[in-house]
C-alpha positions in Angstrom: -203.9 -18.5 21.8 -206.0 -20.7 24.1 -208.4 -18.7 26.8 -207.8 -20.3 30.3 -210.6 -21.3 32.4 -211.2 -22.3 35.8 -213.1 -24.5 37.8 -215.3 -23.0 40.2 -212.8 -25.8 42.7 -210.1 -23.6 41.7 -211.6 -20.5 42.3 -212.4 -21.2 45.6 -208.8 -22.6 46.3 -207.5 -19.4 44.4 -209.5 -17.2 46.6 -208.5 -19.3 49.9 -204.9 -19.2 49.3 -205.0 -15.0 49.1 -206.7 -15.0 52.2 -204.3 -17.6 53.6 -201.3 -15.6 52.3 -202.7 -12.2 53.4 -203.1 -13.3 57.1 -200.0 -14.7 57.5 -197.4 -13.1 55.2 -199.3 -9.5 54.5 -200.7 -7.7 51.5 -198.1 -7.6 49.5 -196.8 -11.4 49.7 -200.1 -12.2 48.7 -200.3 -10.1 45.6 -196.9 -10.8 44.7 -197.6 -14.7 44.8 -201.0 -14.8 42.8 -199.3 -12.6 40.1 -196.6 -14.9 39.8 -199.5 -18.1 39.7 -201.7 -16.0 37.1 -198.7 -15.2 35.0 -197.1 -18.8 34.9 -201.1 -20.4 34.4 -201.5 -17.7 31.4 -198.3 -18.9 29.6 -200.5 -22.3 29.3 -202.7 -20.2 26.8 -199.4 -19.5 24.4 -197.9 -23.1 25.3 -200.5 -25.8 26.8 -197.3 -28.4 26.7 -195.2 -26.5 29.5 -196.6 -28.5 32.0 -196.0 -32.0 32.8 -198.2 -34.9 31.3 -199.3 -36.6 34.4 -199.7 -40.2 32.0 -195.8 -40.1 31.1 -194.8 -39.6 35.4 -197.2 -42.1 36.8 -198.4 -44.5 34.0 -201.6 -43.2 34.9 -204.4 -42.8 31.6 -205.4 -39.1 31.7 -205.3 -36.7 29.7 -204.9 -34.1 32.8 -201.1 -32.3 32.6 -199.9 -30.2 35.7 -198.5 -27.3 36.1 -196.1 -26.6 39.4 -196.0 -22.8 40.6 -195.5 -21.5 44.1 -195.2 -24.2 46.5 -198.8 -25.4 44.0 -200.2 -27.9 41.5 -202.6 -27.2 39.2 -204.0 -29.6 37.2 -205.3 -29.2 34.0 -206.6 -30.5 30.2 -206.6 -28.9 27.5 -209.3 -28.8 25.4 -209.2 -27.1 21.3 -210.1 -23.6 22.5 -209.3 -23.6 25.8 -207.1 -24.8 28.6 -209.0 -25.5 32.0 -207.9 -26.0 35.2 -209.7 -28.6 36.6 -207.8 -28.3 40.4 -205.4 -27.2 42.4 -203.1 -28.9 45.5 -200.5 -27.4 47.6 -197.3 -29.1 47.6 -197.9 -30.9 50.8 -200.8 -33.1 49.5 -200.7 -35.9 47.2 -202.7 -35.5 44.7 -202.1 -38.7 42.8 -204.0 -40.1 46.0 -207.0 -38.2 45.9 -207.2 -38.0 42.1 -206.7 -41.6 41.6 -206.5 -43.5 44.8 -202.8 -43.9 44.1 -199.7 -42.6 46.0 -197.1 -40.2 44.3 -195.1 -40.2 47.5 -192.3 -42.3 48.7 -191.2 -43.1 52.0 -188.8 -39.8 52.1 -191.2 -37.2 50.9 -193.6 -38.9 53.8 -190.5 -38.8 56.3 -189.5 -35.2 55.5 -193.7 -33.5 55.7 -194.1 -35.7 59.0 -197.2 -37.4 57.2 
C-alpha cells in the first residue's frame, strides 16, 4: 500500500471546491462529493494503475497518469512509496493546455462549453 500525498496546489483546489460546493449546493453535497474524491484518490494507494497514463492518450512523455472523479482531474505520479497528486482541473479546463501548451479539446468539446 502506497500513502497518497498532495500538493499544497491541490490542497488549496481541494479546499476551494468545498467551499465552492457548500455555497452553492449546501453542506451536505459538499461532503458527499469530497468523500466520493478522497475515496476514489485512496484506491490509487492499493492500485496506482486505475488511472489513465496521460503518455498512451496524448503521445505526450510524462510519467503523470490522471485520475477522473466528480466532474475532476487529478493528476498524479507515482513514485516507490508513494502516489502524489501533483494537480487538479475541473472538467471544464484543458489541462493538456496548461500542462503542456497543447490542446486536448476538439472543436465539439469547445462548441458544447461555449469556450
Amino acid at each position: 500500500m502506497k500513502k497518497i500525498e498532495y500538493s499544497k496546489v491541490v490542497q488549496r483546489k481541494l479546499k476551494a471546491l468545498k467551499e465552492e460546493l457548500t455555497e452553492k449546493y449546501g453542506g451536505e453535497t459538499s461532503v458527499d462529493t469530497m468523500t466520493k474524491i478522497m475515496r476514489d484518490i485512496h484506491h490509487l494507494s492499493d492500485n496506482d494503475r486505475i488511472g489513465i497514463q496521460i503518455s498512451q492518450m496524448y503521445d505526450v512523455d510524462t510519467d503523470y497518469w490522471y485520475l477522473f472523479t466528480s466532474h475532476n482531474y487529478f493528476i498524479y505520479r507515482t513514485e516507490k512509496t508513494s502516489v502524489v497528486i501533483v494537480n487538479m482541473f475541473n472538467e471544464k479546463e484543458d489541462f493538456m493546455l496548461k500542462l503542456f501548451g497543447i490542446s486536448g479539446r476538439t472543436q465539439e468539446s469547445i462548441d458544447y462549453w461555449g469556450e
